[in-house]
Backbone as CSV, one residue per row, in Angstrom:
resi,resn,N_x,N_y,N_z,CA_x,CA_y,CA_z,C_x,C_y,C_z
1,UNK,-127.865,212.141,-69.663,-129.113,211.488,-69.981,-129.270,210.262,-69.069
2,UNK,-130.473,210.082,-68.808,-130.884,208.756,-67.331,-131.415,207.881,-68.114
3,UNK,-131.090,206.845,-68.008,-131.655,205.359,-68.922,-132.402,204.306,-67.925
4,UNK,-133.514,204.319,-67.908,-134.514,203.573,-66.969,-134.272,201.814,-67.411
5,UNK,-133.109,201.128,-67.319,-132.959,199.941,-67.852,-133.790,198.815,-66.910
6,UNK,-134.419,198.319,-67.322,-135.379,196.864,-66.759,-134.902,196.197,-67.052
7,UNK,-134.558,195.140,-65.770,-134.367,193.665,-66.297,-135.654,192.828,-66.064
8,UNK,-136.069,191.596,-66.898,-137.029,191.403,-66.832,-136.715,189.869,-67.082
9,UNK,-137.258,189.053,-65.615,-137.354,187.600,-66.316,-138.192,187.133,-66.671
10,UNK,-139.116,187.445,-66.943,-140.173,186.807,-68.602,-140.875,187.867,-69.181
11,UNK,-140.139,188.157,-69.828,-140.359,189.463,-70.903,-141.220,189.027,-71.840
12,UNK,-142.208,189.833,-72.163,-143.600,189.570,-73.323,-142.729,189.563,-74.802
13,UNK,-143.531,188.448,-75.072,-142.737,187.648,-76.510,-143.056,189.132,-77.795
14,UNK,-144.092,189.637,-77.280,-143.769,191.406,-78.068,-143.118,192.021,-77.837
15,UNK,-142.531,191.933,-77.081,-141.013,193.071,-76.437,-139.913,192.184,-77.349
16,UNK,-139.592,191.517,-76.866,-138.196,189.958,-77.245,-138.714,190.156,-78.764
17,UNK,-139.898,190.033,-79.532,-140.151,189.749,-80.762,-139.340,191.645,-81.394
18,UNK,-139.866,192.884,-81.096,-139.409,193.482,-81.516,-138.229,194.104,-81.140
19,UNK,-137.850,193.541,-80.279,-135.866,194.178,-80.455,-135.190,193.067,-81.185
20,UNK,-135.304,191.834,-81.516,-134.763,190.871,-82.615,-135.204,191.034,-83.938
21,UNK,-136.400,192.115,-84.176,-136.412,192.086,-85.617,-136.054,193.503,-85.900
22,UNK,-135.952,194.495,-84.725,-135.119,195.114,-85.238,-133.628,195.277,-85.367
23,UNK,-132.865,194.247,-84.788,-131.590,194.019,-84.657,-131.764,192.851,-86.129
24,UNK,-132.373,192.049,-86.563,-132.323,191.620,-88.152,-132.533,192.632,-88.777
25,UNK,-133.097,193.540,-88.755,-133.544,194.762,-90.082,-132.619,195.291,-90.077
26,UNK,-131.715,195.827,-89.166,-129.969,196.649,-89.211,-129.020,195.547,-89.535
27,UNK,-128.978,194.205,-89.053,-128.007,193.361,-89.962,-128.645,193.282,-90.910
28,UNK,-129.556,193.270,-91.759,-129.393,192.838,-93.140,-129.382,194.458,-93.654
29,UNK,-129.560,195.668,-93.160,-129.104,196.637,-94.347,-127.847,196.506,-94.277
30,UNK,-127.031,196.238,-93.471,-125.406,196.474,-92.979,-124.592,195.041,-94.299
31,UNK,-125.312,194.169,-94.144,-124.889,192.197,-94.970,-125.343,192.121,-95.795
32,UNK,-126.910,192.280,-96.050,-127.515,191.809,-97.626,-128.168,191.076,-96.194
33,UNK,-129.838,190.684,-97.349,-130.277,189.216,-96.940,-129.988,188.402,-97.732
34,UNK,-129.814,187.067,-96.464,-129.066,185.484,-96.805,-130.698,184.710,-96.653
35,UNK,-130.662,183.758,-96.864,-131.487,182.802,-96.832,-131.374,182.427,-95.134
36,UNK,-132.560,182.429,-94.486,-132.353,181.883,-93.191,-133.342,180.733,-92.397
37,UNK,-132.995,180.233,-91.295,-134.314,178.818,-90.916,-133.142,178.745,-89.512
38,UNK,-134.501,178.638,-88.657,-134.251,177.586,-87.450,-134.080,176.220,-87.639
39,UNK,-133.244,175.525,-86.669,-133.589,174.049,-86.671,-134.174,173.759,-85.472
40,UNK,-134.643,172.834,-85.311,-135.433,172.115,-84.369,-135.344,170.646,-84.920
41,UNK,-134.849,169.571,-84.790,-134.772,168.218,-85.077,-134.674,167.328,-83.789
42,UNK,-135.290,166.594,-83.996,-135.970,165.365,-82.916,-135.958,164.536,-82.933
43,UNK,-135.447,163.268,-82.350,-134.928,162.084,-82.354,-135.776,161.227,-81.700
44,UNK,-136.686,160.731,-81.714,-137.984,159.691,-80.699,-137.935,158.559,-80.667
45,UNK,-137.529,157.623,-79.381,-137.802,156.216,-79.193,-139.641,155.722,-79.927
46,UNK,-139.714,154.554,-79.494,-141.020,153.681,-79.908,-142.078,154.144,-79.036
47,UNK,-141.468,154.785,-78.084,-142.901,155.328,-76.966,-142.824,156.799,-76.913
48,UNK,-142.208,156.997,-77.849,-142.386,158.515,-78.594,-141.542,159.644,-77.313
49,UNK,-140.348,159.150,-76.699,-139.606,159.438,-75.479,-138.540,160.512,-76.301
50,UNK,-138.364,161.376,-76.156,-137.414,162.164,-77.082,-135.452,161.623,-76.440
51,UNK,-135.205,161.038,-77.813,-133.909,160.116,-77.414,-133.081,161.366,-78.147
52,UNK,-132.956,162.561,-78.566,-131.744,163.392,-79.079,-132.342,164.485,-79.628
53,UNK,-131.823,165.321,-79.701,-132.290,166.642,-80.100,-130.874,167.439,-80.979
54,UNK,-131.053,168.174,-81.592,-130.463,169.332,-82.073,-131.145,170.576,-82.211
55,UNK,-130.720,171.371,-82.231,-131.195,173.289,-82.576,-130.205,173.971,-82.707
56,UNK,-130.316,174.916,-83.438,-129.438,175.800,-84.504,-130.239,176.462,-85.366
57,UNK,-129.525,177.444,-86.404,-129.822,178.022,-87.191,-129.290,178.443,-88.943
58,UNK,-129.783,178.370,-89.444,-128.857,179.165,-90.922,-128.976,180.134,-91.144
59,UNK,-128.134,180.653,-90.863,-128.001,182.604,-91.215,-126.937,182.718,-91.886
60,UNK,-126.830,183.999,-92.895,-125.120,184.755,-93.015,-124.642,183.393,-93.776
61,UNK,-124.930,182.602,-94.242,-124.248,181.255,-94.904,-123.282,180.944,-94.229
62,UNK,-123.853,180.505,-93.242,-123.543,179.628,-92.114,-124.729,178.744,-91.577
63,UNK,-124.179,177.272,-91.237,-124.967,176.850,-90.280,-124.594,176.866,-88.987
64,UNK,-125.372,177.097,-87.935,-124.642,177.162,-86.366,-125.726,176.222,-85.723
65,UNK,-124.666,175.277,-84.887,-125.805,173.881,-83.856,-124.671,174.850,-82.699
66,UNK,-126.639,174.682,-82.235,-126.387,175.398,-80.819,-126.384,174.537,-79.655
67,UNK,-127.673,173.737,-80.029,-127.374,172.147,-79.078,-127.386,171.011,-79.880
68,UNK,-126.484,170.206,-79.150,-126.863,168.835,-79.808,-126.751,167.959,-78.434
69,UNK,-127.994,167.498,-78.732,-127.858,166.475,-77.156,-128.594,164.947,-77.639
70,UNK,-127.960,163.831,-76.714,-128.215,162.306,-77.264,-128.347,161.934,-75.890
71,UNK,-129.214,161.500,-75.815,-129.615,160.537,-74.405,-128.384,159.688,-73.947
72,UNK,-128.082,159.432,-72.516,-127.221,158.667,-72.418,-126.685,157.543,-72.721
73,UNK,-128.341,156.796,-73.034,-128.414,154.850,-73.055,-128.172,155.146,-74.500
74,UNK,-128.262,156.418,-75.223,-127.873,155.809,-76.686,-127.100,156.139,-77.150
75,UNK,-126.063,157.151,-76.470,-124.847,157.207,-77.081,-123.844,156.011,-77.913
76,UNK,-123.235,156.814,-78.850,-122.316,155.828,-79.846,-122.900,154.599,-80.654
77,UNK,-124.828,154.912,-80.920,-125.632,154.197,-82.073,-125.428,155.432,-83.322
78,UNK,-124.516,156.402,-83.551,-124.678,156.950,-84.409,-126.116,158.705,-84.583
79,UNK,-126.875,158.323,-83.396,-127.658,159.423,-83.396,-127.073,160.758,-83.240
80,UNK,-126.199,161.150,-82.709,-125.312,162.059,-83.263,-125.038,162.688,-84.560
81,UNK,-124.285,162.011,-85.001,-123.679,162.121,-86.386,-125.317,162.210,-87.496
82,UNK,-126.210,160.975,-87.434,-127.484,161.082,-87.829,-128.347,162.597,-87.737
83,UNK,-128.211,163.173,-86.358,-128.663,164.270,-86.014,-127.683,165.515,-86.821
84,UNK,-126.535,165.014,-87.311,-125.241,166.472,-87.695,-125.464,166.299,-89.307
85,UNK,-125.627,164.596,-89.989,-126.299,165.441,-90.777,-127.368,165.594,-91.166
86,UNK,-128.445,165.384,-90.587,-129.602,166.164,-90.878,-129.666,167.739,-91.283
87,UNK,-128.581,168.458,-90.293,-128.684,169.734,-90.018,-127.586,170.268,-91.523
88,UNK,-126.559,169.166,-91.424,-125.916,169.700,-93.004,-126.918,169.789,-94.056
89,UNK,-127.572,168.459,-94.339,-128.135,168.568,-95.226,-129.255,169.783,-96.029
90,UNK,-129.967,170.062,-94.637,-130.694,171.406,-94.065,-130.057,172.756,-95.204
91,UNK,-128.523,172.509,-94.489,-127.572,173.822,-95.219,-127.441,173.885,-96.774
92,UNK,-127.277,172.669,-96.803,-126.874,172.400,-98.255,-128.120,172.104,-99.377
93,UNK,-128.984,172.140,-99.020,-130.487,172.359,-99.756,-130.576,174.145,-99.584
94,UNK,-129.849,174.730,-98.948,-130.109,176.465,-98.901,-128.743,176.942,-99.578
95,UNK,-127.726,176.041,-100.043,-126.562,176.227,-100.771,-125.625,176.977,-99.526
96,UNK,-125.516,176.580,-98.576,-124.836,176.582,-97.209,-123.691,175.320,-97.074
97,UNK,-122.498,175.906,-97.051,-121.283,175.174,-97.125,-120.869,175.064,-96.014
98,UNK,-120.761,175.665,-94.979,-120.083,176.032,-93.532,-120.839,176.259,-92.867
99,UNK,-120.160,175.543,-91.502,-120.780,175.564,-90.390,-119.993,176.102,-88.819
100,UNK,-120.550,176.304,-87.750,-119.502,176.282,-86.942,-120.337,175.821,-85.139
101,UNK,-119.567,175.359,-84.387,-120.083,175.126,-83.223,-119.425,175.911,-82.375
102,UNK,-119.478,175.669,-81.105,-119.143,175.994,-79.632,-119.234,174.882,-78.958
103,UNK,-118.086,174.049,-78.011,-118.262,172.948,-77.586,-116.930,172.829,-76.436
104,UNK,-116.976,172.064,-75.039,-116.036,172.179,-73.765,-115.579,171.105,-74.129
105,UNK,-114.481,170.865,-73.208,-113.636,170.106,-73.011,-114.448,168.764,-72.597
106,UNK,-115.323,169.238,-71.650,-116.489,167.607,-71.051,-117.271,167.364,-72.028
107,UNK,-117.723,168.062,-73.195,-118.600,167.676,-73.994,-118.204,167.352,-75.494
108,UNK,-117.910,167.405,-76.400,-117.593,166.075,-77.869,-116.633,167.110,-78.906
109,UNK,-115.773,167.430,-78.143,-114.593,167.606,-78.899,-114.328,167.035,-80.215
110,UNK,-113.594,165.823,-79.561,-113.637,164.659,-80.186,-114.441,164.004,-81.271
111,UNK,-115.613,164.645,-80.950,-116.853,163.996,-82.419,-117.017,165.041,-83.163
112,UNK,-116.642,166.223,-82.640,-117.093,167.371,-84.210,-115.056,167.214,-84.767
113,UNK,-114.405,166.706,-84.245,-112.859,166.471,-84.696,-113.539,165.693,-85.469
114,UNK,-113.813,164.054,-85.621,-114.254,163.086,-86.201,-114.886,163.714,-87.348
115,UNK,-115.543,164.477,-87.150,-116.912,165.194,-88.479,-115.840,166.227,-89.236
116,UNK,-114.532,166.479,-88.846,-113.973,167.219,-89.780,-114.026,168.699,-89.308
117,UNK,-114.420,168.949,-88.498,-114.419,170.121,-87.697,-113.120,170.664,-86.789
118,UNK,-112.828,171.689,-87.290,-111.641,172.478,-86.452,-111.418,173.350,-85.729
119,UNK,-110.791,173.807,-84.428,-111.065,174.873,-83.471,-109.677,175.880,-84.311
120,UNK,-110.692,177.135,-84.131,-110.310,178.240,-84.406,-110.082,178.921,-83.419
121,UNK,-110.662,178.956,-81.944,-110.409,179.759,-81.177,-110.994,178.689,-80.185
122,UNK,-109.944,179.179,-78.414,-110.799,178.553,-77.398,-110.513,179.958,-76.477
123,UNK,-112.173,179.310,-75.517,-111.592,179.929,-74.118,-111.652,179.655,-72.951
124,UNK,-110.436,179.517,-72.383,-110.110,179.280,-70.984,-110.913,179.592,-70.206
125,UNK,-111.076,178.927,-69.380,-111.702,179.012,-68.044,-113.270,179.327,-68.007
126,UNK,-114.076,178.853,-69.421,-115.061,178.877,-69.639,-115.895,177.468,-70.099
127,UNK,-117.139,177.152,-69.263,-116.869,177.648,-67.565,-115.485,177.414,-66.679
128,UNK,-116.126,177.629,-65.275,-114.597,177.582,-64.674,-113.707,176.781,-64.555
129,UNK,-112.921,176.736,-64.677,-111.500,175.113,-64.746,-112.066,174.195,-66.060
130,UNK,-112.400,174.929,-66.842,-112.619,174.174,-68.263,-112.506,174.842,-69.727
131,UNK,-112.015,174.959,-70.562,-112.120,175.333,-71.891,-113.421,174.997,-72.885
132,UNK,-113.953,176.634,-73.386,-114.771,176.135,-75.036,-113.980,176.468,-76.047
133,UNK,-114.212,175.413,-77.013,-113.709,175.119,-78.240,-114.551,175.953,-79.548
134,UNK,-114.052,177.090,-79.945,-114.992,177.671,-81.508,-114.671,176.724,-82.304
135,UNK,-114.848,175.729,-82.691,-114.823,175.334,-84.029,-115.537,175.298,-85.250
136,UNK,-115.450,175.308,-86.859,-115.569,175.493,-87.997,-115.232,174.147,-89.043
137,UNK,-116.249,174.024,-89.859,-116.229,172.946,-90.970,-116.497,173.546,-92.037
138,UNK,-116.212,173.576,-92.761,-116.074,174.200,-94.447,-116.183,173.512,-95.246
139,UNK,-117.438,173.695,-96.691,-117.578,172.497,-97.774,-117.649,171.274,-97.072
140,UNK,-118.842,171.066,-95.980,-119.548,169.877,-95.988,-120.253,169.215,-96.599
């Protein structure tokens, strides 16, 4: 059998829209449905300058931050942590206990350690000459 595969760099949000809802309609006959939500949270200076961001999701009773990013000039005022728990709180209004990230060696190890977060798995040389960290927080 011949499979005509396209790659496509900007694929119509009707294409992308129906192979993700049909890849949700086979995970949830396979899981059950969970309660689920995007995040999108936004952090804005006085001139309305976006100073931090997060995005993630709650699925499967889990929360997952996919980014978390803090402007440089404001690192270590706490917008971080401000931004982590927003996104708990998020979970825990949907009765969501656990969470988990993905995070390198150059980027905040160290602060999801601080938040109580633990690596379960890494991998080498991803990207190259650097390690990512899976880590997991439970009953936040």
């Amino acid at each position: 059998m011949h499979h005509d595969i396209q790659h496509q760099d900007n694929p119509s949000t009707d294409d992308t829209a129906y192979v993700r809802e049909k890849f949700i309609e086979f995970n949830n006959r396979q899981s059950g449905v969970f309660p689920s939500k995007e995040l999108h949270l936004f952090l804005y200076d006085p001139e309305q300058k976006i100073i931090g961001g997060l995005f993630g999701d709650i699925s499967w009773g889990w929360l997952h931050v996919d980014v978390l990013w803090v402007d440089e000039a404001y690192r270590q005022n706490g917008i971080g942590n401000a931004l982590m728990d927003r996104a708990e709180a998020e979970a825990r209004a949907m009765g969501v206990l656990n969470s988990y990230i993905e995070t390198t060696d150059f980027q905040a190890l160290g602060f999801y350690e601080k938040r109580g977060y633990i690596v379960f798995a890494q991998l080498e040389n991803q990207p190259p000459g650097h390690v990512c960290y899976y880590m997991k927080k439970s009953k936040f």
